[in-house]
Every structure is written in structure tokens, then in C-alpha cells.
C-alpha positions as CSV (number, residue, x, y, z in Angstrom):
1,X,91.0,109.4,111.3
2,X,87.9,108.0,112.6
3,X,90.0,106.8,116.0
4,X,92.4,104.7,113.8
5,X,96.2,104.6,114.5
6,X,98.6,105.0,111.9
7,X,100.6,102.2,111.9
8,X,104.2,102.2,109.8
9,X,104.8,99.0,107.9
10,X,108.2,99.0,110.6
11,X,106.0,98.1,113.0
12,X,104.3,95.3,111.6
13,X,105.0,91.6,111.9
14,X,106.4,90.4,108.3
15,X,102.7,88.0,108.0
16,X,100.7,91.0,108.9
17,X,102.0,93.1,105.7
18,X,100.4,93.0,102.7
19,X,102.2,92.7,99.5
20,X,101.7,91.6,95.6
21,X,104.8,90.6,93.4
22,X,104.1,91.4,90.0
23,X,105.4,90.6,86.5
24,X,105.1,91.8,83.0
25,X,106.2,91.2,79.5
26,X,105.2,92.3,76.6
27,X,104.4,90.7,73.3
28,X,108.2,90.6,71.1
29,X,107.6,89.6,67.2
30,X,110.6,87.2,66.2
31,X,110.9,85.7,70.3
32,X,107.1,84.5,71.0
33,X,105.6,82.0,69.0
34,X,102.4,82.6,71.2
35,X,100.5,84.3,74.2
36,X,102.2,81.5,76.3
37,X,105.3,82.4,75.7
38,X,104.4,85.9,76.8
39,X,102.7,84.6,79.6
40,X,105.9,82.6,81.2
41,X,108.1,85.2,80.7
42,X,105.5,87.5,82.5
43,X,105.2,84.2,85.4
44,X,109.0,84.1,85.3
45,X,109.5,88.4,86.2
46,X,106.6,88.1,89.2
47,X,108.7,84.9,90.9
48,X,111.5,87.0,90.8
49,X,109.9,90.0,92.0
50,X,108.3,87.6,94.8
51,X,112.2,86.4,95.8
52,X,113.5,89.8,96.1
53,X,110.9,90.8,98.2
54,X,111.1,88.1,100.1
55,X,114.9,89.0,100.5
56,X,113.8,92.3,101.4
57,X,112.1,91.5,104.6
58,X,114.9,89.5,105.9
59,X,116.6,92.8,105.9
């Protein structure tokens, strides 16, 4: 391992992990009027994604 530890996420500090929240939607005829509509529904699934990870580390 080219003299590298392996380090488990456990022993990290919670700023020294790395993590993306995500969020996706998908286009539904009859509910979005436009690709904004997709796109705040996608923005409103990544912030809760970010909260429950965030929830998760307090853990």
C-alpha cells in the first residue's frame, strides 16, 4: 500500500471526513410546470440528505 495506513472513517475527526449529500427528482408530467420545479424538488431531497447526515455524525 505504498507505506500508507488504512485508516477507518471511526477514527477520523468529523471535519476530516469526506462526504457529498445528494438529491434527485425526476421530471413528473401533470406536477412540473418546468425544469425548475424539477430542480427544487431535486435541491429540497440533497438538504435533507445533508440533515440526516449531519444527524448521523452526532451519533
Amino acid at each position: 500500500m505504498n507505506g500508507s495506513r488504512s485508516t477507518s472513517t471511526l477514527d477520523l475527526q468529523p471535519w476530516q471526513r469526506v462526504s457529498a449529500a445528494i438529491g434527485i427528482a425526476t421530471y413528473e408530467p401533470g406536477k412540473d410546470t418546468c425544469t425548475e420545479d424539477v430542480l427544487k424538488r431535486a435541491d429540497a431531497a440533497m438538504y435533507q440528505d445533508k440533515v440526516a447526515m449531519k444527524a448521523e455524525r452526532r451519533d
